[in-house]
N, C-alpha and C positions, 0 to 999 in steps of 0.2 A: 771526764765528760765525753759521753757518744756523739759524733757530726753526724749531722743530716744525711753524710755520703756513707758513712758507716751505716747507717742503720737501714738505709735503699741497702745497699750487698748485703745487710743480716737476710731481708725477709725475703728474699731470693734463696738463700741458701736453705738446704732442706735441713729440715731439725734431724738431730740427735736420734730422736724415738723411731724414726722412720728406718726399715731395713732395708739393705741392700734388694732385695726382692722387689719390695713392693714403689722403690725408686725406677725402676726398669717400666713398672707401667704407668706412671705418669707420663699423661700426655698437655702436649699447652694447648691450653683452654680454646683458643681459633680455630685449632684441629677439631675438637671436639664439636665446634659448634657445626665448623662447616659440614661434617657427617651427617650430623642430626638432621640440617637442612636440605641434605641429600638427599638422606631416606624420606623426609615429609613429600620432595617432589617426586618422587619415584613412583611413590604411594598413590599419588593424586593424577598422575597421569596413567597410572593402572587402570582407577576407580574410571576416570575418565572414558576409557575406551570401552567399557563391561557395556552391552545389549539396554540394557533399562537405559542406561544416558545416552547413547546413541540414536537420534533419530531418523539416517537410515535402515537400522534393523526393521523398520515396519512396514515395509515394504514400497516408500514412498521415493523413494532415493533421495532421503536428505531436506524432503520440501516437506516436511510436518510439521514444521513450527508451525505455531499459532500466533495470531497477528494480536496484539495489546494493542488498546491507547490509553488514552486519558480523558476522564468522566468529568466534564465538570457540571457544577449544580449552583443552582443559588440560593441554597441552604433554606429554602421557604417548603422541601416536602421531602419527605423522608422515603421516599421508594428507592430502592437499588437500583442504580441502573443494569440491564441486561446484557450480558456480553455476549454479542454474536457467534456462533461457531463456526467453522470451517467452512461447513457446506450453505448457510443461511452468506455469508458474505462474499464466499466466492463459487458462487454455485457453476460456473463455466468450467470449474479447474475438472468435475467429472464428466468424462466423454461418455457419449449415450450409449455405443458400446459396450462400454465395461457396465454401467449400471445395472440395467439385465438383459438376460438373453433367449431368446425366442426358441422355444422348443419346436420342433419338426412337426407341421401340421400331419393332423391325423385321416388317413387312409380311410375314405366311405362313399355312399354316393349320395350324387348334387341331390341337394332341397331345394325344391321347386318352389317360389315365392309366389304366395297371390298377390295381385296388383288389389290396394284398397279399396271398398266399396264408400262412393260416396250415396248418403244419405240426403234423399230431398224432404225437402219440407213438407208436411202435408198440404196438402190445398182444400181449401173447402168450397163442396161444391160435389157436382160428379164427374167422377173421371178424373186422372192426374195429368201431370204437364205434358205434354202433343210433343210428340216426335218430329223435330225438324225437318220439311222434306224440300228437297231444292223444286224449284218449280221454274219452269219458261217465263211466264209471265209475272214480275214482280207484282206485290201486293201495293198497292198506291199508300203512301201514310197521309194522315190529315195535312198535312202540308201541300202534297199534289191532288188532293180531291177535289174538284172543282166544287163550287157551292151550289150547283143543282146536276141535273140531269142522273142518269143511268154511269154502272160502272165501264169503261172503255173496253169496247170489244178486241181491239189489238195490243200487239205487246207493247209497255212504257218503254220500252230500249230505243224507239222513235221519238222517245222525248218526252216530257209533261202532257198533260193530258190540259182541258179548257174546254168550254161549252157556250151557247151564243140561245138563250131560251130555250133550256133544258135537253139540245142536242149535243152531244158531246163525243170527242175525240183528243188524241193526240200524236202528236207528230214535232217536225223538224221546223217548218213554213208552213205559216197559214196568211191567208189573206180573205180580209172583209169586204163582200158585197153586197153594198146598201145603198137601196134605195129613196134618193130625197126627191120625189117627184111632190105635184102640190097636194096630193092627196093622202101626202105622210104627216102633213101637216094638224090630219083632222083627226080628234081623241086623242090628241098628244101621243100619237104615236113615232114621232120621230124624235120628242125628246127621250121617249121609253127607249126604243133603237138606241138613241147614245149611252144614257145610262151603264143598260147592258154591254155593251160594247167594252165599254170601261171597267168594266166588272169581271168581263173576260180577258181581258188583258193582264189583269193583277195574278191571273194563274200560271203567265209567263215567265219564264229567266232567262238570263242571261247568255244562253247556248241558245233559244231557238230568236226564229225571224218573224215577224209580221208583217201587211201593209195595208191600209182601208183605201177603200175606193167608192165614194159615193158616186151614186149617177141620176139621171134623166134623158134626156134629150143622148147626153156624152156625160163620158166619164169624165170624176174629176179625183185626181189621187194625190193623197196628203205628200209633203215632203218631208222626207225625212236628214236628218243629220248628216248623215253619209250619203251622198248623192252617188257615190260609186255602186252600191251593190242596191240601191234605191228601194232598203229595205228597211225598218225598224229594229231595234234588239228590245226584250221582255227588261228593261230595266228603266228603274223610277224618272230617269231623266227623259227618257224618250215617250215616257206614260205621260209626262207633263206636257210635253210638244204636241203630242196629239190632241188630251185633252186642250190646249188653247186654240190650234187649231178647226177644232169643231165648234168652238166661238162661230165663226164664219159659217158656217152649213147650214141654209135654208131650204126648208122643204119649198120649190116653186118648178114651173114648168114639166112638163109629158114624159113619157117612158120608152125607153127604148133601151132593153136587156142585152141583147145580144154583142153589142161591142165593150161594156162594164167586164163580160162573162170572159169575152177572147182574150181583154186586160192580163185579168187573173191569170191564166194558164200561164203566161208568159211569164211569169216570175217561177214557174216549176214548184208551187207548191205542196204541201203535204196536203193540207187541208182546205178547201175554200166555203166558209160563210155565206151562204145566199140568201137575202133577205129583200122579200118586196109584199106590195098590198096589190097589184095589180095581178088579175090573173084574166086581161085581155088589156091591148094585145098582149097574146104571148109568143113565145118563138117556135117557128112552124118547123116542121119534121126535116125537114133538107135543113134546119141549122141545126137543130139538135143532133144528127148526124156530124155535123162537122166540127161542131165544140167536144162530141164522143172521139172524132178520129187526130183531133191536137191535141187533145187530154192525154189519148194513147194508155188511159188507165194510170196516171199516177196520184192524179188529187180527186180524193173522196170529195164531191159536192153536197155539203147539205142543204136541201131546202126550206126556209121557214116564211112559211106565207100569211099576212094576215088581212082577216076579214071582220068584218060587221055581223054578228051573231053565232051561233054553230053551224059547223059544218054540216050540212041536212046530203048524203048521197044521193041522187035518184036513182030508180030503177036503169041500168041499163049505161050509164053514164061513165063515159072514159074516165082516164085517166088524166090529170089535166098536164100541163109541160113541165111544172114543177117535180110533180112524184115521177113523170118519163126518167128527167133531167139527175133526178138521184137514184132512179135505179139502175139506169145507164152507168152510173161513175161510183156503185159500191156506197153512197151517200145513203142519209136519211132525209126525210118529210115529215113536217111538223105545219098542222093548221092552229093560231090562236087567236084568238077573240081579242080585239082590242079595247073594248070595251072591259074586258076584264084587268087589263092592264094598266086601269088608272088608280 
Protein backbone atom coordinates (compact mmCIF):
# COMPACT_ATOMS: atom_id res chain seq x y z
CA UNK A 1 0.00 0.00 0.00
CA UNK A 2 1.25 3.65 -1.40
CA UNK A 3 1.55 6.64 1.84
CA UNK A 4 0.23 9.79 1.20
CA UNK A 5 4.23 10.76 1.35
CA UNK A 6 4.91 8.37 -1.27
CA UNK A 7 2.78 9.44 -3.64
CA UNK A 8 3.56 13.72 -2.95
CA UNK A 9 7.52 12.54 -4.13
CA UNK A 10 5.78 10.25 -7.02
CA UNK A 11 3.99 13.36 -8.82
CA UNK A 12 7.00 15.56 -8.35
CA UNK A 13 9.12 13.16 -10.09
CA UNK A 14 9.12 13.25 -13.80
CA UNK A 15 7.65 10.30 -15.71
CA UNK A 16 9.47 7.80 -17.57
CA UNK A 17 8.17 8.89 -21.07
CA UNK A 18 9.65 12.34 -20.64
CA UNK A 19 13.55 12.63 -22.35
CA UNK A 20 16.47 13.87 -21.09
CA UNK A 21 15.97 16.78 -23.64
CA UNK A 22 13.01 17.93 -23.16
CA UNK A 23 13.45 17.87 -18.88
CA UNK A 24 16.11 20.70 -19.44
CA UNK A 25 13.26 22.91 -20.45
CA UNK A 26 10.87 22.66 -17.94
CA UNK A 27 10.57 25.56 -16.27
CA UNK A 28 8.42 25.98 -12.52
CA UNK A 29 5.43 27.23 -13.17
CA UNK A 30 6.11 30.96 -11.02
CA UNK A 31 8.86 31.44 -13.37
CA UNK A 32 6.62 31.23 -16.07
CA UNK A 33 4.08 33.22 -14.69
CA UNK A 34 6.13 35.99 -13.59
CA UNK A 35 7.59 36.46 -17.38
CA UNK A 36 4.25 36.55 -18.71
CA UNK A 37 3.37 39.31 -16.42
CA UNK A 38 6.52 41.07 -17.39
CA UNK A 39 5.93 41.25 -20.79
CA UNK A 40 1.93 42.36 -20.23
CA UNK A 41 3.50 45.50 -18.29
CA UNK A 42 6.13 46.36 -20.75
CA UNK A 43 3.49 46.15 -23.40
CA UNK A 44 1.28 48.63 -21.55
CA UNK A 45 3.55 51.01 -20.77
CA UNK A 46 4.84 51.12 -24.43
CA UNK A 47 1.14 51.58 -25.65
CA UNK A 48 1.08 54.11 -22.72
CA UNK A 49 3.58 56.66 -23.99
CA UNK A 50 2.68 56.24 -28.23
CA UNK A 51 1.26 60.14 -29.41
CA UNK A 52 -2.75 59.19 -29.66
CA UNK A 53 -2.68 58.53 -25.49
CA UNK A 54 -0.63 61.32 -24.68
CA UNK A 55 -2.24 64.50 -24.18
CA UNK A 56 0.65 66.63 -24.33
CA UNK A 57 1.35 65.77 -27.97
CA UNK A 58 -1.40 68.37 -28.87
CA UNK A 59 0.11 70.92 -28.42
CA UNK A 60 -1.40 72.00 -25.01
CA UNK A 61 1.22 70.94 -22.55
CA UNK A 62 -0.54 68.28 -20.72
CA UNK A 63 -3.81 70.57 -20.06
CA UNK A 64 -6.25 68.84 -22.52
CA UNK A 65 -8.14 66.75 -20.55
CA UNK A 66 -11.46 67.37 -20.60
CA UNK A 67 -13.45 68.07 -17.55
CA UNK A 68 -16.57 65.29 -16.87
CA UNK A 69 -19.24 65.43 -14.21
CA UNK A 70 -22.17 63.89 -13.26
CA UNK A 71 -25.76 64.43 -14.94
CA UNK A 72 -28.32 63.88 -12.68
CA UNK A 73 -32.20 63.86 -13.83
CA UNK A 74 -35.29 63.10 -12.18
CA UNK A 75 -36.23 60.66 -14.63
CA UNK A 76 -39.64 62.67 -15.63
CA UNK A 77 -37.79 63.74 -19.44
CA UNK A 78 -35.96 62.08 -21.49
CA UNK A 79 -33.47 64.75 -23.18
CA UNK A 80 -29.77 64.26 -22.84
CA UNK A 81 -28.16 66.26 -21.11
CA UNK A 82 -25.28 68.42 -23.06
CA UNK A 83 -21.88 68.17 -22.26
CA UNK A 84 -20.16 71.36 -22.29
CA UNK A 85 -16.83 71.59 -24.37
CA UNK A 86 -13.68 73.02 -23.59
CA UNK A 87 -14.10 76.37 -24.83
CA UNK A 88 -18.08 76.98 -23.90
CA UNK A 89 -16.88 76.22 -20.05
CA UNK A 90 -13.71 77.53 -19.74
CA UNK A 91 -13.68 80.19 -22.27
CA UNK A 92 -10.76 82.42 -20.30
CA UNK A 93 -8.15 79.45 -20.76
CA UNK A 94 -7.91 81.20 -24.76
CA UNK A 95 -5.88 84.38 -24.58
CA UNK A 96 -6.96 86.98 -27.27
CA UNK A 97 -3.70 86.79 -28.68
CA UNK A 98 -3.51 83.68 -29.90
CA UNK A 99 -7.26 83.48 -31.10
CA UNK A 100 -6.56 85.71 -34.03
CA UNK A 101 -4.31 88.03 -35.42
CA UNK A 102 -4.58 91.25 -37.14
CA UNK A 103 -3.15 91.50 -40.44
CA UNK A 104 -1.04 94.84 -41.39
CA UNK A 105 -3.37 97.51 -42.22
CA UNK A 106 -3.47 98.39 -45.85
CA UNK A 107 -1.40 101.24 -47.44
CA UNK A 108 -3.90 104.18 -49.14
CA UNK A 109 -5.19 107.51 -48.64
CA UNK A 110 -7.64 108.96 -45.79
CA UNK A 111 -11.49 108.85 -46.59
CA UNK A 112 -12.81 111.95 -45.87
CA UNK A 113 -16.05 111.34 -43.71
CA UNK A 114 -19.12 113.50 -44.33
CA UNK A 115 -20.56 114.67 -41.11
CA UNK A 116 -24.71 113.52 -41.34
CA UNK A 117 -27.16 115.64 -42.55
CA UNK A 118 -30.00 116.22 -40.28
CA UNK A 119 -33.30 116.24 -41.81
CA UNK A 120 -36.03 118.92 -40.63
CA UNK A 121 -39.42 118.47 -40.68
CA UNK A 122 -41.46 120.01 -42.98
CA UNK A 123 -43.35 122.95 -41.86
CA UNK A 124 -46.48 124.12 -43.14
CA UNK A 125 -46.89 127.22 -44.18
CA UNK A 126 -44.27 129.61 -46.07
CA UNK A 127 -40.97 129.50 -45.60
CA UNK A 128 -38.91 127.05 -43.34
CA UNK A 129 -37.52 127.24 -39.77
CA UNK A 130 -35.62 131.02 -39.29
CA UNK A 131 -32.19 130.99 -38.73
CA UNK A 132 -31.36 131.84 -35.18
CA UNK A 133 -29.62 135.35 -35.04
CA UNK A 134 -28.38 136.56 -31.65
CA UNK A 135 -29.70 140.05 -31.08
CA UNK A 136 -28.92 142.92 -28.31
CA UNK A 137 -32.00 143.22 -27.28
CA UNK A 138 -33.87 140.11 -26.07
CA UNK A 139 -37.18 139.28 -27.32
CA UNK A 140 -39.67 139.67 -24.04
CA UNK A 141 -41.70 136.19 -23.53
CA UNK A 142 -45.44 136.35 -22.37
CA UNK A 143 -44.20 136.21 -19.07
CA UNK A 144 -42.35 139.80 -19.07
CA UNK A 145 -44.96 141.40 -21.41
CA UNK A 146 -46.64 143.73 -19.50
CA UNK A 147 -50.52 143.62 -20.05
CA UNK A 148 -50.78 146.76 -22.17
CA UNK A 149 -48.93 149.39 -23.62
CA UNK A 150 -46.28 149.37 -26.62
CA UNK A 151 -43.17 147.16 -26.84
CA UNK A 152 -39.98 148.68 -24.44
CA UNK A 153 -37.83 150.91 -26.40
CA UNK A 154 -34.51 149.82 -24.35
CA UNK A 155 -32.71 146.74 -23.74
CA UNK A 156 -34.48 144.11 -20.94
CA UNK A 157 -30.86 143.53 -19.67
CA UNK A 158 -32.16 146.60 -17.30
CA UNK A 159 -34.57 144.34 -15.97
CA UNK A 160 -38.33 143.51 -16.66
CA UNK A 161 -40.15 145.66 -18.39
CA UNK A 162 -44.18 147.17 -16.50
CA UNK A 163 -46.25 149.94 -17.64
CA UNK A 164 -48.64 152.42 -15.44
CA UNK A 165 -51.75 153.10 -18.44
CA UNK A 166 -50.35 151.91 -21.31
CA UNK A 167 -46.74 153.74 -20.87
CA UNK A 168 -44.36 151.34 -20.51
CA UNK A 169 -40.69 150.62 -19.66
CA UNK A 170 -38.26 148.76 -17.90
CA UNK A 171 -35.56 148.86 -15.71
CA UNK A 172 -33.80 148.15 -12.25
CA UNK A 173 -36.04 151.04 -9.83
CA UNK A 174 -39.00 152.50 -10.37
CA UNK A 175 -40.94 154.63 -8.21
CA UNK A 176 -44.68 155.88 -8.30
CA UNK A 177 -45.90 159.32 -8.27
CA UNK A 178 -49.48 159.81 -7.46
CA UNK A 179 -51.52 161.99 -6.99
CA UNK A 180 -54.29 161.99 -4.18
CA UNK A 181 -55.38 165.44 -4.15
CA UNK A 182 -59.40 165.96 -3.55
CA UNK A 183 -59.94 166.22 -7.15
CA UNK A 184 -58.75 162.40 -7.69
CA UNK A 185 -61.52 161.64 -5.83
CA UNK A 186 -64.05 162.74 -8.78
CA UNK A 187 -65.03 159.74 -11.60
CA UNK A 188 -63.33 157.32 -9.31
CA UNK A 189 -60.34 158.21 -10.44
CA UNK A 190 -58.30 157.43 -7.72
CA UNK A 191 -59.58 154.03 -7.21
CA UNK A 192 -58.70 153.60 -11.13
CA UNK A 193 -54.92 154.94 -10.06
CA UNK A 194 -54.77 152.11 -7.46
CA UNK A 195 -56.12 149.47 -9.52
CA UNK A 196 -53.53 150.08 -12.11
CA UNK A 197 -50.95 150.49 -9.81
CA UNK A 198 -51.48 147.02 -8.59
CA UNK A 199 -51.48 145.65 -11.97
CA UNK A 200 -48.22 147.10 -12.67
CA UNK A 201 -46.58 145.82 -9.84
CA UNK A 202 -47.54 142.09 -10.79
CA UNK A 203 -45.02 142.59 -13.73
CA UNK A 204 -42.27 142.86 -11.16
CA UNK A 205 -39.71 140.22 -9.45
CA UNK A 206 -37.81 139.73 -7.42
CA UNK A 207 -34.29 141.36 -8.69
CA UNK A 208 -35.99 144.86 -9.20
CA UNK A 209 -37.13 147.75 -6.52
CA UNK A 210 -40.09 149.96 -6.22
CA UNK A 211 -41.62 152.60 -4.00
CA UNK A 212 -45.07 154.75 -4.28
CA UNK A 213 -45.46 158.02 -3.12
CA UNK A 214 -48.68 159.60 -3.07
CA UNK A 215 -49.09 163.37 -2.63
CA UNK A 216 -50.95 166.69 -2.09
CA UNK A 217 -50.24 169.42 -0.25
CA UNK A 218 -46.73 166.83 0.88
CA UNK A 219 -45.63 163.85 0.06
CA UNK A 220 -46.75 160.76 1.73
CA UNK A 221 -44.57 157.35 1.08
CA UNK A 222 -45.66 154.03 1.79
CA UNK A 223 -43.29 151.83 4.12
CA UNK A 224 -41.82 149.32 3.35
CA UNK A 225 -40.45 146.09 5.02
CA UNK A 226 -36.89 146.90 4.91
CA UNK A 227 -36.60 150.25 6.29
CA UNK A 228 -32.83 150.18 5.28
CA UNK A 229 -32.75 150.54 1.55
CA UNK A 230 -36.73 152.10 2.08
CA UNK A 231 -37.49 150.32 -0.95
CA UNK A 232 -40.05 147.44 -1.96
CA UNK A 233 -38.85 144.19 -3.91
CA UNK A 234 -41.46 142.86 -6.87
CA UNK A 235 -42.51 139.80 -4.62
CA UNK A 236 -46.06 138.70 -3.43
CA UNK A 237 -45.48 139.60 0.16
CA UNK A 238 -44.56 143.14 -0.36
CA UNK A 239 -47.51 143.33 -3.10
CA UNK A 240 -49.63 142.51 -0.17
CA UNK A 241 -48.15 145.32 2.07
CA UNK A 242 -48.87 147.75 -0.40
CA UNK A 243 -51.94 146.79 -1.48
CA UNK A 244 -53.31 147.11 2.59
CA UNK A 245 -51.56 149.92 2.85
CA UNK A 246 -53.53 151.92 0.20
CA UNK A 247 -56.56 150.97 2.47
CA UNK A 248 -55.49 154.17 4.03
CA UNK A 249 -55.02 156.76 0.84
CA UNK A 250 -57.72 159.22 0.49
CA UNK A 251 -58.15 161.46 -2.33
CA UNK A 252 -58.42 165.10 0.02
CA UNK A 253 -56.65 168.33 0.09
CA UNK A 254 -54.53 170.75 -2.79
CA UNK A 255 -51.46 170.02 -5.02
CA UNK A 256 -48.29 170.71 -4.88
CA UNK A 257 -45.81 168.47 -7.44
CA UNK A 258 -42.74 169.75 -7.01
CA UNK A 259 -41.53 168.27 -3.55
CA UNK A 260 -43.44 164.45 -4.44
CA UNK A 261 -41.07 164.82 -7.76
CA UNK A 262 -37.47 165.79 -5.72
CA UNK A 263 -38.84 162.67 -3.40
CA UNK A 264 -38.46 160.46 -6.35
CA UNK A 265 -34.97 161.29 -7.55
CA UNK A 266 -33.75 160.61 -4.41
CA UNK A 267 -34.09 157.05 -4.43
CA UNK A 268 -31.98 156.94 -7.94
CA UNK A 269 -34.32 155.33 -9.88
CA UNK A 270 -34.70 153.80 -13.24
CA UNK A 271 -37.99 154.68 -14.01
CA UNK A 272 -40.38 157.27 -12.31
CA UNK A 273 -44.38 157.06 -12.81
CA UNK A 274 -45.99 160.58 -12.88
CA UNK A 275 -49.43 160.68 -12.54
CA UNK A 276 -51.76 163.70 -11.77
CA UNK A 277 -55.23 165.32 -12.95
CA UNK A 278 -54.04 168.84 -12.18
CA UNK A 279 -52.46 170.71 -14.86
CA UNK A 280 -52.49 174.26 -12.84
CA UNK A 281 -50.82 174.95 -10.75
CA UNK A 282 -48.00 173.49 -12.39
CA UNK A 283 -44.41 173.70 -11.99
CA UNK A 284 -42.81 176.83 -13.31
CA UNK A 285 -39.55 176.60 -15.67
CA UNK A 286 -36.81 177.65 -12.88
CA UNK A 287 -38.16 174.18 -11.23
CA UNK A 288 -38.36 172.13 -14.11
CA UNK A 289 -34.77 173.11 -14.60
CA UNK A 290 -33.91 171.93 -11.35
CA UNK A 291 -35.63 168.53 -11.15
CA UNK A 292 -33.75 168.32 -14.96
CA UNK A 293 -30.33 169.21 -13.20
CA UNK A 294 -30.78 166.34 -9.87
CA UNK A 295 -32.03 163.98 -12.32
CA UNK A 296 -28.62 164.46 -14.13
CA UNK A 297 -30.47 162.19 -16.87
CA UNK A 298 -30.81 158.83 -15.05
CA UNK A 299 -34.76 158.34 -14.47
CA UNK A 300 -36.90 158.43 -17.62
CA UNK A 301 -40.11 160.40 -16.12
CA UNK A 302 -43.21 159.40 -17.63
CA UNK A 303 -46.13 161.58 -17.65
CA UNK A 304 -49.70 160.62 -17.40
CA UNK A 305 -52.17 163.35 -16.96
CA UNK A 306 -55.78 163.07 -16.55
CA UNK A 307 -58.75 165.20 -17.68
CA UNK A 308 -62.51 165.54 -18.16
CA UNK A 309 -63.14 165.02 -21.94
CA UNK A 310 -60.32 164.93 -25.10
CA UNK A 311 -57.62 166.45 -25.36
CA UNK A 312 -58.83 169.63 -27.95
CA UNK A 313 -54.95 171.45 -28.76
CA UNK A 314 -55.46 175.13 -29.61
CA UNK A 315 -53.99 176.89 -32.28
CA UNK A 316 -50.69 178.24 -31.02
CA UNK A 317 -50.69 176.54 -27.48
CA UNK A 318 -47.51 175.40 -25.63
CA UNK A 319 -46.58 172.75 -24.33
CA UNK A 320 -47.92 172.26 -20.86
CA UNK A 321 -45.22 171.15 -17.80
CA UNK A 322 -46.08 167.72 -18.07
CA UNK A 323 -44.92 166.92 -21.78
CA UNK A 324 -41.72 169.76 -20.94
CA UNK A 325 -41.22 167.39 -17.83
CA UNK A 326 -40.93 164.13 -20.04
CA UNK A 327 -39.16 165.49 -22.74
CA UNK A 328 -36.56 166.93 -20.45
CA UNK A 329 -35.88 163.36 -18.84
CA UNK A 330 -36.24 160.84 -22.22
CA UNK A 331 -39.80 159.98 -20.67
CA UNK A 332 -43.31 159.76 -22.25
CA UNK A 333 -46.84 161.75 -22.23
CA UNK A 334 -49.97 160.20 -22.08
CA UNK A 335 -53.42 162.41 -21.74
CA UNK A 336 -56.67 160.12 -20.70
CA UNK A 337 -60.05 160.68 -20.21
CA UNK A 338 -61.36 159.59 -17.08
CA UNK A 339 -64.50 159.50 -17.82
CA UNK A 340 -63.55 156.65 -20.09
CA UNK A 341 -61.87 154.90 -17.26
CA UNK A 342 -65.07 153.93 -15.35
Amino acid sequence: MTTPLEVSQSSRETPDWVGTRHRQLLLPSWLLSAVIHGALLATFLWVSQTRGCRADYAGNEGEGFREVGVYLTSGETEEEPVEETTETANPSTIEPSTAFETGPLLDGPPIEIEPPVLEREPVIGVGGLPDIVPSRIPVPSLETTPRVGPPPSIPQSLGRSTSLFGVQDAGRKFVYVLDRSTSMGDSNAMRRAKAELMASLENLDATQEFQVIFYNTAPLLLTPPNKGTGMFRGIDTHRVDVARQLGDILAEGGTTHLNALEMAIKFDPDVIFFLTDADEPGIKSGELEDIRLRNEGRARIHCIEFGEGPKIPSVGQTRNFLQRLADDSGGQYRYLDVKTLQ
